[in-house]
LONUSE-796109 format. One record per residue: x, y, z of N, C-alpha, C in turn; residue in one letter. Coordinates in pm, whole numbers, padded with zeros to 5 digits, always signed. Last residue first. Layout:
N
XYZXYZXYZA/...
END
This chain:
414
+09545+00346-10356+09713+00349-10369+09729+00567-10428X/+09322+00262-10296+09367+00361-10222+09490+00434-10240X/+09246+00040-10437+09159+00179-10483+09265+00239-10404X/+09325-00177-10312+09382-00110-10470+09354+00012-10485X/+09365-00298-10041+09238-00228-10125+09352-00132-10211X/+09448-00542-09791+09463-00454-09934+09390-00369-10014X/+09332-00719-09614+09341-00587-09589+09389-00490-09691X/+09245-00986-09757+09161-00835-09744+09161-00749-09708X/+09442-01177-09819+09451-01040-09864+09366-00965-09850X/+09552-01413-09642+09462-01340-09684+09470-01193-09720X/+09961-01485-09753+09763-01510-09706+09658-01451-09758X/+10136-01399-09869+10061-01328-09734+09940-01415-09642X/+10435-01443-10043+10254-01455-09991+10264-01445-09864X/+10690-01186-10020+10632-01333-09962+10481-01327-09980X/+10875-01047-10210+10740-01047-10141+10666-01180-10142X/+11270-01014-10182+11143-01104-10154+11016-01089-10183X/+11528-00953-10323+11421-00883-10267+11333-01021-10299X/+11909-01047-10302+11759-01031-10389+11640-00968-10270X/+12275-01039-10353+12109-01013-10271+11996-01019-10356X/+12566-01198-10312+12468-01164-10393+12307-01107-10291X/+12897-01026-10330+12764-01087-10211+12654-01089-10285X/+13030-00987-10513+13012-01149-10414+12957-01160-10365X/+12919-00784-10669+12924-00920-10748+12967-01063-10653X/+12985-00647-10446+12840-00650-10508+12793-00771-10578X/+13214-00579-10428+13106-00634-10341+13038-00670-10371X/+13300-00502-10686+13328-00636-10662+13261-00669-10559X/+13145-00252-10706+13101-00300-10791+13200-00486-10716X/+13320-00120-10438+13220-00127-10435+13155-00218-10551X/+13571-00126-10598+13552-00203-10457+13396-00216-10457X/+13493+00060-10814+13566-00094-10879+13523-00135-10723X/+13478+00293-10627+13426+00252-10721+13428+00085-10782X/+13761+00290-10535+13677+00281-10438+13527+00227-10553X/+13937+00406-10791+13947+00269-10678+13849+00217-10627X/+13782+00581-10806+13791+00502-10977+13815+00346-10849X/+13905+00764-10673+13785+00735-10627+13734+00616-10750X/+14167+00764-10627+14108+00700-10521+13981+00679-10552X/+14220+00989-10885+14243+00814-10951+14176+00743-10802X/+13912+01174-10870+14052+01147-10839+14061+01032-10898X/+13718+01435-11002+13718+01306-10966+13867+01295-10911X/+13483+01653-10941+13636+01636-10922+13747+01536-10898X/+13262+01578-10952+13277+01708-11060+13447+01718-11020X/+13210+01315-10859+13234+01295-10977+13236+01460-11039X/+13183+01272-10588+13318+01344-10628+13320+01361-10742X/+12908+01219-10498+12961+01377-10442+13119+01381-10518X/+12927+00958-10546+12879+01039-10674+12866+01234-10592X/+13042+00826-10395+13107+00853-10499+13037+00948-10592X/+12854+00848-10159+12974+00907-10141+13064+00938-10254X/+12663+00675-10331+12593+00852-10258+12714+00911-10283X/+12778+00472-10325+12746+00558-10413+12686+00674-10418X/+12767+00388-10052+12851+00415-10110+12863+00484-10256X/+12484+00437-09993+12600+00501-09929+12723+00497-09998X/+12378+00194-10139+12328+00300-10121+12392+00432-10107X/+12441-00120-10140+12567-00019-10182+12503+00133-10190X/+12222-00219-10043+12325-00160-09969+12430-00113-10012X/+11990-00220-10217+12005-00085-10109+12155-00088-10027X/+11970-00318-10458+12023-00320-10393+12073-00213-10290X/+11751-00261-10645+11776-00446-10550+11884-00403-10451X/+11710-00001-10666+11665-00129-10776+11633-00252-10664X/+11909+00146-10597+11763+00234-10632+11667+00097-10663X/+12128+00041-10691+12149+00076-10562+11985+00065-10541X/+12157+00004-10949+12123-00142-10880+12088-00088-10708X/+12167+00250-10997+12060+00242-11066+12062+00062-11003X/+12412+00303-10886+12290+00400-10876+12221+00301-10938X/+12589+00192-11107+12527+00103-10883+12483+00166-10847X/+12550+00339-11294+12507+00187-11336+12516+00133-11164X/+12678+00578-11244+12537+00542-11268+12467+00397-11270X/+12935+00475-11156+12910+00539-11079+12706+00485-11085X/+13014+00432-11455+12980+00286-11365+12951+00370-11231X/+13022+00659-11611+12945+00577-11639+12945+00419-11490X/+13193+00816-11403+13048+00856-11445+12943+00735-11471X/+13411+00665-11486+13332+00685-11379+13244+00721-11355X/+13450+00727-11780+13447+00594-11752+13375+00559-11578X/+13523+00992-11779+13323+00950-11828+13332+00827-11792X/+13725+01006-11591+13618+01060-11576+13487+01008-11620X/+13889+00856-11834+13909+00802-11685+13744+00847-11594X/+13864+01081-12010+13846+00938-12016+13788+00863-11910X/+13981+01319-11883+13839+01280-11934+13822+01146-11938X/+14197+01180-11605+14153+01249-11730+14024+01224-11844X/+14197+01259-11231+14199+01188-11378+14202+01267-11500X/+14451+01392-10998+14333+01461-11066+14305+01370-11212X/+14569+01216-10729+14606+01295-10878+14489+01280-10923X/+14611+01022-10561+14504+01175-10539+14527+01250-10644X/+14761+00849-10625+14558+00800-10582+14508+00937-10559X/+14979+00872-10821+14929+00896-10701+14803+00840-10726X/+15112+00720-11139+15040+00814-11087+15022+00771-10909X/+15210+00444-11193+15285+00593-11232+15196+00734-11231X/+15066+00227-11121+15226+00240-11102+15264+00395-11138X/+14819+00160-11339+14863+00139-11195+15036+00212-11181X/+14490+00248-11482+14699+00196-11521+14736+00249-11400X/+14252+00084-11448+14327+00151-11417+14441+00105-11463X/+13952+00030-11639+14043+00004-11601+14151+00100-11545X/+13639+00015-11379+13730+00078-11495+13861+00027-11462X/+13449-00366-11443+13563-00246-11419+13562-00122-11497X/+13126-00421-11565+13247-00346-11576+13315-00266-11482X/+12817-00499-11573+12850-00402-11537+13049-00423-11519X/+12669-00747-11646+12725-00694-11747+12795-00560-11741X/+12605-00892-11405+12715-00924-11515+12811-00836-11580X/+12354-00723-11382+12489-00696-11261+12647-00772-11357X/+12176-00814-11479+12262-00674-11526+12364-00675-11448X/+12209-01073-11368+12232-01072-11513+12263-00948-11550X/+12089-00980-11109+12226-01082-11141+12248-01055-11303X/+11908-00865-11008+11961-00803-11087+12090-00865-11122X/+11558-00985-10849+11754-00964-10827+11739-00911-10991X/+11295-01069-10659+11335-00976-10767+11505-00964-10747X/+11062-01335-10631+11246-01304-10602+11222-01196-10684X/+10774-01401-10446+10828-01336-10566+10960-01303-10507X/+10729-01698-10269+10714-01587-10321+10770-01540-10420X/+10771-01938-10244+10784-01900-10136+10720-01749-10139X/+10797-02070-10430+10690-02183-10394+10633-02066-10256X/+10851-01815-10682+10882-01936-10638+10788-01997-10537X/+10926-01635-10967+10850-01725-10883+10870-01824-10844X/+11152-01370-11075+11124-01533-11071+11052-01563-10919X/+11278-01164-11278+11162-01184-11151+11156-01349-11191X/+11535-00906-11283+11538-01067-11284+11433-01127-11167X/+11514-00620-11463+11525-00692-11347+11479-00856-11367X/+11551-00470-11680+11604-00491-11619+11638-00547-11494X/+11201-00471-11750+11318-00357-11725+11416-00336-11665X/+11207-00806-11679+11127-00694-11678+11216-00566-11672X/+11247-01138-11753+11349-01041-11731+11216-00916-11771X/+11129-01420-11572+11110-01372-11678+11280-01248-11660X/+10900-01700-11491+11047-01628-11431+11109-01592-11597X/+10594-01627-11473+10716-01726-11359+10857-01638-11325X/+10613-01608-11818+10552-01634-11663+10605-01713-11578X/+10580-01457-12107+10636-01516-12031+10551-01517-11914X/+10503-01346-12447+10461-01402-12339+10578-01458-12267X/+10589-01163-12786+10631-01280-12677+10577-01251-12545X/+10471-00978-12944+10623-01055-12966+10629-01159-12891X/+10111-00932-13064+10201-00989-12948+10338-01077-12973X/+09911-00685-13144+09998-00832-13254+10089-00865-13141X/+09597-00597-13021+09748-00580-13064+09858-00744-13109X/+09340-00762-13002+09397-00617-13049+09495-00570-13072X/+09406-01002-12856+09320-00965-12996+09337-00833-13066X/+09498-00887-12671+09532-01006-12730+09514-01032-12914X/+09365-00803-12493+09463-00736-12556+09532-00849-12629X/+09152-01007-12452+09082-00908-12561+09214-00810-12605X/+09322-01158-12285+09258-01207-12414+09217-01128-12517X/+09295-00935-12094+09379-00987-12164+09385-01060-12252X/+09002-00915-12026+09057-00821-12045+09207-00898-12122X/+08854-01174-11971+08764-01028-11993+08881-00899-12062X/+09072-01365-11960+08943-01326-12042+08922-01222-12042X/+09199-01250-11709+09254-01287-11835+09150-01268-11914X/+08985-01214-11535+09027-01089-11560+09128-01127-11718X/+08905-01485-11478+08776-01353-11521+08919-01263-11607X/+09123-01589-11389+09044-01632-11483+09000-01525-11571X/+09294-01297-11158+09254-01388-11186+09152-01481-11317X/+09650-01155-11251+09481-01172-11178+09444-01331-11210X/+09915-00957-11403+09835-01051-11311+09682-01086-11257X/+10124-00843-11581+10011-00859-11553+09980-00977-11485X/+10300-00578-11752+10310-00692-11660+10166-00689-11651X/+10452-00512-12068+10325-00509-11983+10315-00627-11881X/+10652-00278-12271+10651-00413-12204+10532-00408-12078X/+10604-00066-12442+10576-00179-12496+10547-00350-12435X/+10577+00118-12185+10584+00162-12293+10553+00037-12373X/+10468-00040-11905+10653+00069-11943+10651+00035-12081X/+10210-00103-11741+10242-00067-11922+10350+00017-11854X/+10003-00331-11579+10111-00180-11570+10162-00220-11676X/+09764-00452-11360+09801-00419-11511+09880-00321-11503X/+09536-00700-11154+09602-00539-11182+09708-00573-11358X/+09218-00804-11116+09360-00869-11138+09386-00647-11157X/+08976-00801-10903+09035-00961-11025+09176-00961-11048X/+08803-00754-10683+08913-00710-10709+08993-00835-10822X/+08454-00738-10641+08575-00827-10615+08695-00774-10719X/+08227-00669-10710+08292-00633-10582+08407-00658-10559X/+08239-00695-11060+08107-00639-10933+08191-00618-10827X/+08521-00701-11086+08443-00789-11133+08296-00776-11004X/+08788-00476-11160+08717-00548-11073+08573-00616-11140X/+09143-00400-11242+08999-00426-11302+08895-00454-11162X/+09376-00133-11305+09295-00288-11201+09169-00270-11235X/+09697-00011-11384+09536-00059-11396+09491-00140-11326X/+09975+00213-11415+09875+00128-11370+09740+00120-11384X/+10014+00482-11535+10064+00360-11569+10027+00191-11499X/+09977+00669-11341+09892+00663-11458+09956+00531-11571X/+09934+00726-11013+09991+00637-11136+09971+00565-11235X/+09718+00807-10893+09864+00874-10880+09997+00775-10954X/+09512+00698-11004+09532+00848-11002+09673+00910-11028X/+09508+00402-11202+09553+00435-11059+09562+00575-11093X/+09197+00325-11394+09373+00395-11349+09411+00447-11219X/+09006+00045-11472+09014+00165-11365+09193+00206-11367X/+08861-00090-11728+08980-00095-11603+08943+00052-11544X/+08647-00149-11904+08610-00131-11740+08760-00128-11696X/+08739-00146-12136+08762-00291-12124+08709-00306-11962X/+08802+00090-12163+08694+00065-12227+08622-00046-12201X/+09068+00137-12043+08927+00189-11983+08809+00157-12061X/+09214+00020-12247+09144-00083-12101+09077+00013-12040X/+09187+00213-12453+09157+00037-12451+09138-00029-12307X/+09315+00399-12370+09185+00413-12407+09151+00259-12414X/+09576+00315-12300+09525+00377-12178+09370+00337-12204X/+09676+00243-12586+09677+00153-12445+09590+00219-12336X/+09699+00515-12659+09646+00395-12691+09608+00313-12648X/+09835+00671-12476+09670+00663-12460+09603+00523-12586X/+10053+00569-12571+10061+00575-12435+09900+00483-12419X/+10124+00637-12822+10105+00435-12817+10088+00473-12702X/+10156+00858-12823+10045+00836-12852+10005+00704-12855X/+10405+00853-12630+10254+00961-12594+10167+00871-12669X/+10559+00819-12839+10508+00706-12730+10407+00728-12637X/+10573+00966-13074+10542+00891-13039+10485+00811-12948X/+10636+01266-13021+10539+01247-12956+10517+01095-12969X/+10874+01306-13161+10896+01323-12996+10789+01269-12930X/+10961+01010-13392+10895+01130-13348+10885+01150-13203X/+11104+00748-13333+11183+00897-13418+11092+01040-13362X/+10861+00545-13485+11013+00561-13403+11041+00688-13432X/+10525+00712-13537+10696+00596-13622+10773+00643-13481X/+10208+00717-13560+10343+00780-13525+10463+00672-13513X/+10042+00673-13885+10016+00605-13704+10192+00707-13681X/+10035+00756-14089+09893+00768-14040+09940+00708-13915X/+10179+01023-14281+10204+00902-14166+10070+00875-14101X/+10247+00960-14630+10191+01047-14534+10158+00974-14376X/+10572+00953-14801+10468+00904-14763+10399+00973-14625X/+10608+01086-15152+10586+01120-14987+10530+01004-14938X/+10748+01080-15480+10640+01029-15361+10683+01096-15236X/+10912+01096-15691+10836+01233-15682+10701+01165-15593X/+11007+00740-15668+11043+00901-15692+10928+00989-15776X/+10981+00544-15628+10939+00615-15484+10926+00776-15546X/+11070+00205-15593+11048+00325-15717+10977+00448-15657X/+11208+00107-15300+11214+00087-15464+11161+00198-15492X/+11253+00127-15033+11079+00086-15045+11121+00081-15209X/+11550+00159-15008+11488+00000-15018+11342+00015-15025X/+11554+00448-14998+11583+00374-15089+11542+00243-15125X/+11261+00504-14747+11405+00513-14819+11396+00456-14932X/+11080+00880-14847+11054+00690-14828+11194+00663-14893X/+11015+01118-14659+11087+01056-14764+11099+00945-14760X/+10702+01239-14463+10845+01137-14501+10893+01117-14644X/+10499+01422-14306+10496+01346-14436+10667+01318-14433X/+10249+01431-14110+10369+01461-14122+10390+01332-14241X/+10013+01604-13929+10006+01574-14072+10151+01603-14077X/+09836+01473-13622+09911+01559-13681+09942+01473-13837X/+09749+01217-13567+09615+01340-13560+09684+01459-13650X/+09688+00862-13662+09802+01015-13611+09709+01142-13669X/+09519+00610-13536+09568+00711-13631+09586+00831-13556X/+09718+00445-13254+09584+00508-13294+09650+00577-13433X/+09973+00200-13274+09874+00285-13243+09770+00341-13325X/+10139-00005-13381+10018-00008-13404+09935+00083-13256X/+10381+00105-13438+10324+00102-13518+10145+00066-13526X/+10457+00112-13172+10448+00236-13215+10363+00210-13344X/+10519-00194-13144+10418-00115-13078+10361+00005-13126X/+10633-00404-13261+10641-00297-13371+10497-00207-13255X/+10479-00635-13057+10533-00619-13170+10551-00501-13226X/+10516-00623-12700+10387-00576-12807+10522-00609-12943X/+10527-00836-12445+10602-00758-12534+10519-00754-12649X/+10359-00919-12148+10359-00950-12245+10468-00818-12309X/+10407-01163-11820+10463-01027-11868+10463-01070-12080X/+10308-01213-11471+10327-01232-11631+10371-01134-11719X/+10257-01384-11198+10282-01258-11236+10361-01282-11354X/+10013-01577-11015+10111-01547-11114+10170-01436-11195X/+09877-01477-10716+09833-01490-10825+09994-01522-10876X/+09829-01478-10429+09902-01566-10481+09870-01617-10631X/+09802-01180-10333+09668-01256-10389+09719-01390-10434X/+10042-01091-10288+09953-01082-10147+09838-01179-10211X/+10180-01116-10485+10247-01207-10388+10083-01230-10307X/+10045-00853-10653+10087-01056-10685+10087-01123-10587X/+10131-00699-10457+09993-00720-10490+09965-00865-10563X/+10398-00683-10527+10324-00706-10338+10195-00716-10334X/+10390-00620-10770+10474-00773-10720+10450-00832-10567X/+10324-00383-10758+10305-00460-10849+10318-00615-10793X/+10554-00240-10626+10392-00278-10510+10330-00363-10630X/+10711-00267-10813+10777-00338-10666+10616-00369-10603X/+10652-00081-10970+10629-00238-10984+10649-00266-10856X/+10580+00161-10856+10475+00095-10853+10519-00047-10907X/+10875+00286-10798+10830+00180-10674+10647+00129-10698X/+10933+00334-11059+10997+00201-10990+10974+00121-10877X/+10642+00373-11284+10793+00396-11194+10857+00272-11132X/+10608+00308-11590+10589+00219-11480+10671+00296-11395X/+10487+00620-11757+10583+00471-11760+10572+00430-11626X/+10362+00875-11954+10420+00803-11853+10428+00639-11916X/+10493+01116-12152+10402+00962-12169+10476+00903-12082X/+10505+01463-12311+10544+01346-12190+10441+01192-12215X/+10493+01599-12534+10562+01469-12546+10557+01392-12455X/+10230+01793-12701+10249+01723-12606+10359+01564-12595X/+10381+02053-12964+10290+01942-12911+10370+01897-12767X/+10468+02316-12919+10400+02312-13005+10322+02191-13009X/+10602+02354-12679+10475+02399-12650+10397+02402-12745X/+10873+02278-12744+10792+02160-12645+10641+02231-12662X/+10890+02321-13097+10957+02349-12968+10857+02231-12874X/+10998+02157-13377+10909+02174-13296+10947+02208-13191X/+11144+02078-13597+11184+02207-13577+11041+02243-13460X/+11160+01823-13755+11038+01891-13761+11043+02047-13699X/+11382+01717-13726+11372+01780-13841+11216+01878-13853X/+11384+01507-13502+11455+01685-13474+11406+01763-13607X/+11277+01314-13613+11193+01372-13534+11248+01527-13531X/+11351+01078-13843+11435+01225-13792+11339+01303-13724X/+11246+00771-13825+11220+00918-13821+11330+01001-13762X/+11352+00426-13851+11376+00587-13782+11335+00676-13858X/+11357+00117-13865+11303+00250-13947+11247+00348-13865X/+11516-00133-13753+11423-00050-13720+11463+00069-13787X/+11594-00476-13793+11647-00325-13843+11522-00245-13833X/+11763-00748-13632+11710-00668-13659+11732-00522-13716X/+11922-01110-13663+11925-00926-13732+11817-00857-13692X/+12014-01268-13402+11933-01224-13517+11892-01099-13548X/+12208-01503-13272+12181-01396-13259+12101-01366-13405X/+12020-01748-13015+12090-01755-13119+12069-01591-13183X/+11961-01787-12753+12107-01793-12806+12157-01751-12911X/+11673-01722-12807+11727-01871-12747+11872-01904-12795X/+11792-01452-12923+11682-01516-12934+11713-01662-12928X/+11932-01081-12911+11980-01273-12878+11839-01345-12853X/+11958-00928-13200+11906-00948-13083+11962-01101-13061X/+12169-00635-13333+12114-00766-13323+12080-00778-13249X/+12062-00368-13514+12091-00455-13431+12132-00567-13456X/+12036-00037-13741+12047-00197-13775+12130-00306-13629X/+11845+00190-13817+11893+00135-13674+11924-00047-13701X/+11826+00413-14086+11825+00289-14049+11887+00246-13936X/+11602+00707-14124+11763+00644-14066+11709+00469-14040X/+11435+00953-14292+11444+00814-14248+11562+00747-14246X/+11367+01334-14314+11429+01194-14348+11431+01068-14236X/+11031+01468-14352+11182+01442-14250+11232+01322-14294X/+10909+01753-14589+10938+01625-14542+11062+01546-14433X/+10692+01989-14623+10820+01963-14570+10830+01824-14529X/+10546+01956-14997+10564+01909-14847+10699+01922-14787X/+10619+01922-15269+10650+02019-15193+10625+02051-15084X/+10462+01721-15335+10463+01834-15394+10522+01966-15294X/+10473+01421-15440+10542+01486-15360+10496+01640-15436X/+10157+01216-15374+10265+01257-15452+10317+01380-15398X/+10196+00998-15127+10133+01065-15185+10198+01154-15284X/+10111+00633-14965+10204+00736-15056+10090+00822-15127X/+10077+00639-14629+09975+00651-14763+10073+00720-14822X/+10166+00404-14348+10224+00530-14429+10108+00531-14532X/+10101+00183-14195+10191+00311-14136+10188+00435-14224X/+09997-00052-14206+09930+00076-14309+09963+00204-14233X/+10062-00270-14088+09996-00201-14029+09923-00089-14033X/+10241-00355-14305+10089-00443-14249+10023-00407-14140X/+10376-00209-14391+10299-00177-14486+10154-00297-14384X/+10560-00222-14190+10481-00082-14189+10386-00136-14309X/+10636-00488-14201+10593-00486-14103+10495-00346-14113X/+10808-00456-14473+10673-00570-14444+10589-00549-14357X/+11022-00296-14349+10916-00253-14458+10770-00313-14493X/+11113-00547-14178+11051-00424-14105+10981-00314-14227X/+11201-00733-14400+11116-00724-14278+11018-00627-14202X/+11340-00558-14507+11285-00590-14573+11161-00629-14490X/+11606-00552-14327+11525-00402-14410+11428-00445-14409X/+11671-00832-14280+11625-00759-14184+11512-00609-14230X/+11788-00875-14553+11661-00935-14541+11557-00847-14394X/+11974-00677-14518+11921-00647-14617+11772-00741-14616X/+12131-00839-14297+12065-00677-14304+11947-00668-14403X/+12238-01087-14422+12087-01071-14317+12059-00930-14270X/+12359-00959-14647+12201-01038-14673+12174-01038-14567X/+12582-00895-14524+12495-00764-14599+12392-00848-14603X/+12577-01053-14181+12646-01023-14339+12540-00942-14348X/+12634-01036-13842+12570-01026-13951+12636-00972-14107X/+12852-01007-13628+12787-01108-13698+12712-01144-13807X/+12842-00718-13538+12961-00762-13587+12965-00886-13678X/+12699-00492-13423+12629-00601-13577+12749-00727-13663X/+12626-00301-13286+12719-00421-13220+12624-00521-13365X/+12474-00100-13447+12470-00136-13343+12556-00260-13351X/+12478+00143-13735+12524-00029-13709+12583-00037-13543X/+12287+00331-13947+12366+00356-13810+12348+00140-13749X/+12173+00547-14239+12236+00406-14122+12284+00386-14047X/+12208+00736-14385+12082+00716-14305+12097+00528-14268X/+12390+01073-14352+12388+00921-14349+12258+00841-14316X/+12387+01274-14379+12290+01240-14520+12296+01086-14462X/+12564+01427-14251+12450+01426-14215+12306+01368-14294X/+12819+01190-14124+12715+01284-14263+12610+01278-14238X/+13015+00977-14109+12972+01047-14060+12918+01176-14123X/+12817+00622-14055+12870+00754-14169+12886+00858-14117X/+12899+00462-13727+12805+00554-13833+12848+00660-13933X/+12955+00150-13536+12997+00287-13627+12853+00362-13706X/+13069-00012-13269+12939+00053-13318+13012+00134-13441X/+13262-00164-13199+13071-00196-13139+13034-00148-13202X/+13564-00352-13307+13446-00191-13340+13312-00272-13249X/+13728-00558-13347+13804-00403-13219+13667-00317-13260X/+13598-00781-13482+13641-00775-13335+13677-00656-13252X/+13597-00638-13707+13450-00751-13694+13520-00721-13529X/+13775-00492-13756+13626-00430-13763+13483-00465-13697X/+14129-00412-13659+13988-00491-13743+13854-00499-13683X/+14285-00164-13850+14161-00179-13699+14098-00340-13793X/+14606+00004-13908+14515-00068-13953+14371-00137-13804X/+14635+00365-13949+14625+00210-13893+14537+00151-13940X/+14796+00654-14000+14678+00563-14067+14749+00484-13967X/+14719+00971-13859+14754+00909-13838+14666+00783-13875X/+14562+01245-13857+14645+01201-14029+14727+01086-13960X/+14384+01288-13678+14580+01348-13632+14658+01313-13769X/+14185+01132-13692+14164+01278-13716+14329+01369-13690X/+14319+00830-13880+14194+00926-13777+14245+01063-13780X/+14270+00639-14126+14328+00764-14111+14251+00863-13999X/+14265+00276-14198+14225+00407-14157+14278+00513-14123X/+14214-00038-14351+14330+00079-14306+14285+00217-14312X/+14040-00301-14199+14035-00181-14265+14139-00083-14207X/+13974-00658-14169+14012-00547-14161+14066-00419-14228X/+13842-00872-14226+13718-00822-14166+13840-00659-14121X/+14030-01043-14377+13934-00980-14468+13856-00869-14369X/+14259-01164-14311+14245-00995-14272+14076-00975-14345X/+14229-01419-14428+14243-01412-14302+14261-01221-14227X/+14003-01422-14757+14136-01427-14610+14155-01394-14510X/+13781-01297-14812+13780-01476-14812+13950-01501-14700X/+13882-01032-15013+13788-01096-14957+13793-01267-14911X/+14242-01001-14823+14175-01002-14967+14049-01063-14914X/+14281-00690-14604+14323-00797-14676+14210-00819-14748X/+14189-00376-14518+14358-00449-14487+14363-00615-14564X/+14083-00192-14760+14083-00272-14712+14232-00328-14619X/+14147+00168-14687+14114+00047-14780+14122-00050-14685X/+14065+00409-14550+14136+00412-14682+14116+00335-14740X/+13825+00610-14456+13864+00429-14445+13933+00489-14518X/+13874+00818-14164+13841+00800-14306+13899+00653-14338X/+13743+00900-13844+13828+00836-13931+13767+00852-14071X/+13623+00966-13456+13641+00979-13660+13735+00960-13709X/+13457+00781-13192+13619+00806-13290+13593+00861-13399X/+13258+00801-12882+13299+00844-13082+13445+00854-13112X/+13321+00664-12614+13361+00734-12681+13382+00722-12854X/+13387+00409-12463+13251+00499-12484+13241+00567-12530X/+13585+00091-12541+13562+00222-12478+13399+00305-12537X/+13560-00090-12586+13577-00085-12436+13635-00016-12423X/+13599-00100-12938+13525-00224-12826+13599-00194-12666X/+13542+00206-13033+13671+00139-13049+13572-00001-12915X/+13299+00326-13244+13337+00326-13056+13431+00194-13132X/+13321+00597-13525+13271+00479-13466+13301+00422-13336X/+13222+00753-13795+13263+00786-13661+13242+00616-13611X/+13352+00813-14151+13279+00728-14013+13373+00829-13908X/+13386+00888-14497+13457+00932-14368+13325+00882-14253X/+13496+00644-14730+13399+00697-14656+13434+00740-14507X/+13667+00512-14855+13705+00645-14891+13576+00701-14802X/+13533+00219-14868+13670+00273-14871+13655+00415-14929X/+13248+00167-14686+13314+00144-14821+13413+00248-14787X/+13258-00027-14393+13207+00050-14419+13289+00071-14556X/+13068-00397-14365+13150-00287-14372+13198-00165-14399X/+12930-00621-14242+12875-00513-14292+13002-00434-14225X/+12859-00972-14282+12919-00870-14197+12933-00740-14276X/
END
């Protein structure tokens, strides 16, 4: 478990709430191996000390300095060795994709490197990850000096994604690329890095970037056409009006379709089209994990069944939150306070985004709450919370039933 050292000034989110805190550690609150060990006596920004414990009351913290180059996601579980093995990993990972050429430093503008240290949940069980950040802002690029946009799946081409599955009673699948960014095309632009501390003996080096890293604006642009140039090569065809879709065909016959949201790739068809084309992405990029049937896709919960494709949102829907209210000593038309405010904001967005998704019928009601959020009230924090408990009793999902015959479909037209 990973703590921050005594006399170091942090920012960090208190557990349920959203909001940066700053503080200075003072010291430990107990001895290593005892029952306080995971807590720290602190001084926040009013010169008021307490004591916090770290492993249970913190999600998140970060040095606060602009030299800091670590930043600890909900890591509450992990000791310094499974970080430190995590580093190590992901240094393994750039050198086996030949991310970088050390060169000697001569006075190149160079951008510093931040550490993103997670965890992930993997068949329950939780496991370190640590991703190597680029300071992208450091490059001082406006938008008209390079190209950043890089499309992505919208929302209503999966849905026809899944009406094109259903309609051909194909299986609908879904692959996750490894370290994606890393294995794009060589990088066209010339940007050179400070290599951290953990690459070891480094000093008077650069390293020069031959593929684009986390961090840069243009990254995912360039893992875009990566992907793009590979299955047009492979004969796919791009949807015009959605450049995140693909479909292959086999002389006359329509085989299978394809859509890329940045690392995660759905896919469906038939024999031919695995072979000819998925097999061969197969071969070309290093693959985290396969699923089929019944999976989780940008937040949505797809599962096949005898009847058709289910799409629901039960599992994000879990994880969506009251706000809390303090009851008894305010009106319902009294004006909130920031807090209260971003706390609405934030769950306002989150049944926007199930509203837009799976669930059209809280539609209206979040229409209606999100006309108050430049003046919120404590009624509308109410009405809010009502709407999110509907939601969680009535459950709904979206259907696309097989069809049958599918020859009135034609892909080309979309």
């Amino acid at each position: 478990f990973q703590l921050p050292s005594t006399g170091s000034e942090i920012k960090y989110i208190p557990v349920g709430s959203k909001e940066w805190t700053k503080a200075k550690i003072i010291s430990r609150g107990g001895k290593v191996g005892g029952k306080y060990q995971n807590w720290l006596n602190i001084e926040d920004e009013e010169g008021i000390t307490k004591a916090i414990d770290w492993k249970n009351g913190v999600s998140e913290w970060v040095t606060d300095s602009e030299e800091s180059d670590e930043l600890f996601v909900c890591v509450a579980r992990l000791d310094t060795k499974q970080i430190k093995d995590a580093k190590q990993r992901e240094l393994d990972t750039w050198k086996e994709f030949k991310v970088t050429t050390e060169v000697p430093d001569r006075g190149q503008h160079a951008l510093s490197l931040r550490w993103v240290c997670t965890e992930k949940i993997s068949d329950g069980i939780y496991k370190p990850k640590a991703r190597l950040v680029a300071r992208g802002f450091e490059e001082n690029l406006s938008d008209s000096d390079i190209r950043v946009d890089s499309p992505t799946a919208s929302k209503p081409i999966i849905k026809i994604f899944f009406g094109i599955i259903a309609t051909h009673s194909w299986q609908s699948r879904s692959i996750d690329i490894k370290a994606a960014f890393l294995q794009g095309t060589s990088f066209e632009r010339e940007v050179f890095l400070k290599p951290p501390k953990e690459a070891g003996n480094t000093k008077g080096k650069l390293w020069k970037l031959n593929k684009a890293v986390y961090g840069l604006n243009d990254a995912s642009r360039v893992w875009y056409f990566t992907v793009r140039n590979f299955l047009l090569n492979l004969g796919c065809t791009q949807v015009r009006s959605e450049p995140a879709m693909f479909y292959w065909y086999k002389g006359n016959k329509f085989c299978g379709i394809f859509v890329m949201h940045v690392d995660d790739f759905l896919w469906g068809g038939s024999i031919e089209f695995e072979s000819s084309v998925i097999e061969e992405i197969k071969k070309e990029f290093k693959i985290g994990s396969q699923e089929a049937g019944a999976f989780k896709y940008v937040g949505l919960d797809i599962q096949q069944t005898n009847d058709g494709i289910v799409l629901g949102q039960s599992s994000y829907l879990e994880t969506v939150e009251n706000i809390p209210i303090e009851r008894g000593k305010y009106e319902d038309s009294d004006t909130v306070n920031k807090n209260d405010s971003d706390n609405l904001r934030t769950l306002v967005g989150q049944l926007n985004w199930l509203g837009s998704q799976t669930r059209p019928d809280c539609s209206f009601d979040v229409l209606e709450l999100s006309t108050s959020l430049k003046h919120p009230l404590r009624e509308d924090m109410f009405r809010a919370n009502k709407t999110l408990k509907k939601l969680k009793l009535e459950e709904s999902i979206i259907l696309f039933p097989y069809l049958g015959d599918p020859k009135f479909y034609e892909v080309g037209s979309i």
